[in-house]
N, C-alpha and C positions, 0 to 999 in steps of 0.2 A: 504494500500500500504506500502512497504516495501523499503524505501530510500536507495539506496549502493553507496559509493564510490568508488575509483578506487582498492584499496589496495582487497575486499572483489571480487570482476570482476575477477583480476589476482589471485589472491587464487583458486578461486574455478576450473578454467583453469589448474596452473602450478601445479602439482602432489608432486614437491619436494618445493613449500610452506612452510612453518612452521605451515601455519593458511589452508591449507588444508583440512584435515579432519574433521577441527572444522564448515569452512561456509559447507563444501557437509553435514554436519548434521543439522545446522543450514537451508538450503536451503529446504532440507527432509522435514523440522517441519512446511516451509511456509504456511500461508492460502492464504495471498493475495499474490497479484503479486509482484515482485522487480520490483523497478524502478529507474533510474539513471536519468542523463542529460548530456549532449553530450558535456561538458566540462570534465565531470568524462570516462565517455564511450571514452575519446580522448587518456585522462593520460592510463586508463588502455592499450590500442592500444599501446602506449608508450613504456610503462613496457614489454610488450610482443615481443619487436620488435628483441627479441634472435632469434623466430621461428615463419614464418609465420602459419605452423599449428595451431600456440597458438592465431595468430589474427585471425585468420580462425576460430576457435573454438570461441573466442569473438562475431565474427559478427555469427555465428550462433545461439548464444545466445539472440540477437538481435532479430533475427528471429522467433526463439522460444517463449518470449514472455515477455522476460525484454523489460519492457516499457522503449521508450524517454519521460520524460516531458519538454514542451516547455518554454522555456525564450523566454523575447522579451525585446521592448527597456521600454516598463516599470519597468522592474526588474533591470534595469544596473545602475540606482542613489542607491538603495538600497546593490547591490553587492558592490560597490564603498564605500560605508560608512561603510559595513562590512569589510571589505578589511583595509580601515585606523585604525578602532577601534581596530581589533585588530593585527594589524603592527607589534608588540612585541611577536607573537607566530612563526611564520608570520602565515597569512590565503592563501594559494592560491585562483587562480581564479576559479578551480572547489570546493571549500570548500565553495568558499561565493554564487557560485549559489544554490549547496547544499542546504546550510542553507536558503537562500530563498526561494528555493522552498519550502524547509521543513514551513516557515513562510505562505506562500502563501494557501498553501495546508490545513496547519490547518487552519487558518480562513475562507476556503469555507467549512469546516468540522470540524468545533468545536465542536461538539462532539465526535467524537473520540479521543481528547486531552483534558485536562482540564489544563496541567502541560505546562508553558511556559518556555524557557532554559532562563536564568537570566544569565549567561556567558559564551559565546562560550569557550567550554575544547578541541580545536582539531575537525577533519573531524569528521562528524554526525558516532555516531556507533548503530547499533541495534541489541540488542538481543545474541550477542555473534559474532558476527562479528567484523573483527580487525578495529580499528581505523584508522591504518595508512598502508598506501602500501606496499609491502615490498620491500628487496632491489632490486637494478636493478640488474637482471644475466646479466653477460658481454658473450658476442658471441665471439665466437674464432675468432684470428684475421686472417686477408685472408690471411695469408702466414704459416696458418700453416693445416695441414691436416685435415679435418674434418674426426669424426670416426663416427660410428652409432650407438653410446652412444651419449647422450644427455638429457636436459631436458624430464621428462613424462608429457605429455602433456594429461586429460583430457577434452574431452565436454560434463559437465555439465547439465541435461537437469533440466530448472525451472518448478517449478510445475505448474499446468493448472490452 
């Protein structure tokens, strides 16, 4: 499985990106499936909220076959303690589920990891996929004319 956060969601969606055409190659090269969690899956909804096409395009990705993996209240003392440890980066709330799941995931499947992270450096990245979100595009404000230029919006399709 292939862990994404929110920043790698809105990339591979918003056409005028920066990290664009780095995740649709990166996404190309998948074997396993992407999977997020619906703290990261919330931010990207977030990020996209210029064009509902682009949330539209999200939740059909959804569909297609980016996994949700689930938290529950067993994970929320462990997110909490990621969260304070590292308070000086700061960690958001979809970074420390992130990383727990990441934590979680490898201990049902230790072999597939051998290599433990010894300090969280920023939101999980894999494989060429950006670290961090990127910025938020600002929506034109209501009082001024919308044109039919705008963000490119593609949908993505994850690999089977």
């Amino acid at each position: 499985m292939v862990l994404v956060d929110a920043g790698p969601l809105v990339a591979l969606i918003h056409a005028d990106d920066q990290h664009h055409d780095r995740c649709k190659a990166v996404l190309r090269s998948l074997r396993e499936p992407m999977t997020t969690v619906w703290l990261a899956f919330t931010e990207a909804m977030y990020l996209l909220n210029f064009s509902w096409r682009a949330q539209e395009a999200l939740w059909e990705m959804l569909e297609r076959g980016v996994l949700l993996l689930p938290l529950d209240s067993t994970d929320v003392p462990r997110m909490r303690q990621l969260m304070e440890k590292y308070k000086d980066l700061p960690m958001d709330l979809a970074d420390a589920a992130l990383v727990r799941v990441a934590e979680r995931e490898r201990s049902v499947a230790s072999s597939r990891s051998t290599a433990a992270t010894s300090r969280y450096t920023g939101p999980p990245s894999l494989d060429g996929f950006p670290s961090s979100p990127p910025p938020k595009v600002p929506s034109a404000p209501a009082q001024q004319k919308k044109t039919t230029h705008g963000p490119r919006i593609e949908n993505p399709k994850p690999a089977p």
